[in-house]
C-alpha positions, 0 to 999 in steps of 0.5 A, spaced: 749 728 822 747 721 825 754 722 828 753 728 832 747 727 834 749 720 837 754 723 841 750 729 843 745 724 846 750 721 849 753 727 852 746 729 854 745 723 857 750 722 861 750 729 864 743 728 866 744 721 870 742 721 877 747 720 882 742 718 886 744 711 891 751 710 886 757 709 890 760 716 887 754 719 889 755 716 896 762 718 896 769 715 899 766 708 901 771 707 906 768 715 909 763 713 915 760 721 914 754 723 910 752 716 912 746 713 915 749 707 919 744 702 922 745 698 928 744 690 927 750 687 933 751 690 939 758 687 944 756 680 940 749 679 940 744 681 933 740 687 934 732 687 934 729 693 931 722 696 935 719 696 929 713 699 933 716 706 934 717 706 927 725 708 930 731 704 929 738 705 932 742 709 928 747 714 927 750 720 922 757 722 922 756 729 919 761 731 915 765 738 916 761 739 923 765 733 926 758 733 930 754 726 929 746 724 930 742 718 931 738 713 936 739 710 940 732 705 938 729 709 944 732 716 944 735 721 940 742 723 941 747 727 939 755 728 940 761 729 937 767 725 933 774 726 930 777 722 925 785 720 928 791 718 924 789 711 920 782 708 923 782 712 929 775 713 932 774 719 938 767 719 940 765 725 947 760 729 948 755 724 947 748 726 950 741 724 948 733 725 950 729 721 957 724 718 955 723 711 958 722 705 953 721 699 957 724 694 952 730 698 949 734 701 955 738 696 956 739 697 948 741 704 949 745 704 956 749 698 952 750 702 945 752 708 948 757 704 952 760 702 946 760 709 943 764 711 949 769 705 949 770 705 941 776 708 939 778 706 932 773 703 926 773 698 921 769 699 914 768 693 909 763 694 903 756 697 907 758 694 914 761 699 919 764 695 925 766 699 931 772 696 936 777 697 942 783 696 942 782 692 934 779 687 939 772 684 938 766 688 935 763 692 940 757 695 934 757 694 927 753 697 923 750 696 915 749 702 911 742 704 909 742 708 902 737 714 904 739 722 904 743 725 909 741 733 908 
């Protein structure tokens, strides 16, 4: 009776474990969709984040939609991807809001050239690196466990 009632436990146990943060529930880890990818070097250099604004560049590849989202530390912006053979990366159609943010333009005006010159990508551990031509970094990324919807 122990027995059963142990294996019982266990059966129940493990079927009510959370999924939350763990790798399975985060899926493939060499996937870049469902994925909050926070910004921290950009053509080289480490990346302030304004912790004034309480927004930090980022992005969101959504899966299925071939569609992602982010910020560029001062605006929003949208776009779409698709995922070539291998690591191929495409990135078009990127636009984003207006608004004038003294200390982060040049942040934005740089991370969107990069998003339009990346043409394949690199995933090591939580790190999302995207390149040209294999070349140097242009952004690298980190990844930070929080819910995508």
């Amino acid at each position: 009776m122990k027995k059963l009632f142990f294996l019982a436990f266990i059966a129940c146990a493990a079927s009510c474990s959370s999924a939350g943060d763990s790798d399975a529930a985060l899926g493939d880890p060499n996937d870049i969709t469902d994925k909050y990818w926070l910004l921290v070097e950009l053509n080289g250099s480490m990346v302030e984040q304004d912790t004034t604004r309480h927004v930090s560049a980022h992005m969101i590849f959504k899966k299925g939609e071939n569609k992602f989202n982010g910020n560029t530390g001062c605006n929003t912006m949208v776009g779409t991807y698709e995922l070539p053979a291998g690591d191929g990366l495409k990135l078009s159609d990127i636009i984003s809001t207006k608004m004038a943010c003294m200390d982060n333009m040049q942040l934005e005006a740089d991370f969107l050239g990069a998003l339009n010159r990346a043409d394949s990508y690199v995933i090591v551990g939580d790190t999302l690196v995207l390149n040209r031509a294999r070349m140097a970094p242009l952004a690298r990324f980190t990844r930070e466990l929080i819910k995508i919807r």
